[in-house]
N, C-alpha and C positions, 0 to 999 in steps of 0.2 A: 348359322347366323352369327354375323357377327358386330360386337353392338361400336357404333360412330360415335353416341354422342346424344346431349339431352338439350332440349329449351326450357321456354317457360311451362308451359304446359305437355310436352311430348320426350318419348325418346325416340328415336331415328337406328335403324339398324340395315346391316350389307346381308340381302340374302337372295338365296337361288330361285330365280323362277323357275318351275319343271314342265311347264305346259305350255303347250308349241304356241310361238308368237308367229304371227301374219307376217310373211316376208322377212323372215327371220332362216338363215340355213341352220343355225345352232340352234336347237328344241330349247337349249337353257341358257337363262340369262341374267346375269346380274344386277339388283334392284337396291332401292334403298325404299324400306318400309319404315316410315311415319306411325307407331302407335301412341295414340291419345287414349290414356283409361278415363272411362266415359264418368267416374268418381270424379274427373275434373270439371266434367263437362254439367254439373247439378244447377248452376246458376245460369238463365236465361242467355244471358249475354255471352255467356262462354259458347252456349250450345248454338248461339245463332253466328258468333266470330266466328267459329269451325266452318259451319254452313256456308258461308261466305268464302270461306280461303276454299273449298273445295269446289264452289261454285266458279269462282273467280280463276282458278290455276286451270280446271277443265276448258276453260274458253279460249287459254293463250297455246299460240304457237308460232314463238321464234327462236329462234338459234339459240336466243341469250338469255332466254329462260328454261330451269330444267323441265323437263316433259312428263307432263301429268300420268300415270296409266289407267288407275281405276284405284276406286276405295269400297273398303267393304268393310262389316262390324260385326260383333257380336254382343253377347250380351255383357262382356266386363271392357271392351275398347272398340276406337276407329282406327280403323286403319289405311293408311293414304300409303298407295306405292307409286313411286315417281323410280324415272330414270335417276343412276348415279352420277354424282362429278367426284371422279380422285381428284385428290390433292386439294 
């Protein structure tokens, strides 16, 4: 892993998928993983913004927005993996 970079409430990092993607010839792929420590996420509104942006990014699909994959959590963060954009 390697870390990109922080927002308001997340850090963002470049790391390896190893589990074969659907129409995919390379088993592995590079991603960018979105963690949110869920210690941000204590106040209502925080936890329903999240809600939202993961609701809302899984619906879209165009060219010029980057591409949702899946999010999953545990019990100290969420984690949102999206395709990457360099540069």
């Amino acid at each position: 892993m390697r870390f990109l970079g922080k927002g308001g409430f997340a850090k963002c990092y470049e790391v390896r998928r190893l589990e074969p993607i659907e129409c995919e010839e390379d088993e592995t792929k590079t991603m960018a993983l979105k963690v949110v420590p869920k210690a941000n996420l204590t106040r209502t509104k925080a936890r329903q913004k999240l809600t939202s942006e993961i609701k809302i990014h899984r619906s879209l699909n165009n060219e010029y927005v980057v591409r949702f994959d899946r999010y999953f959590e545990d019990k100290e963060n969420v984690y949102i993996m999206l395709d990457i954009c360099h540069n």
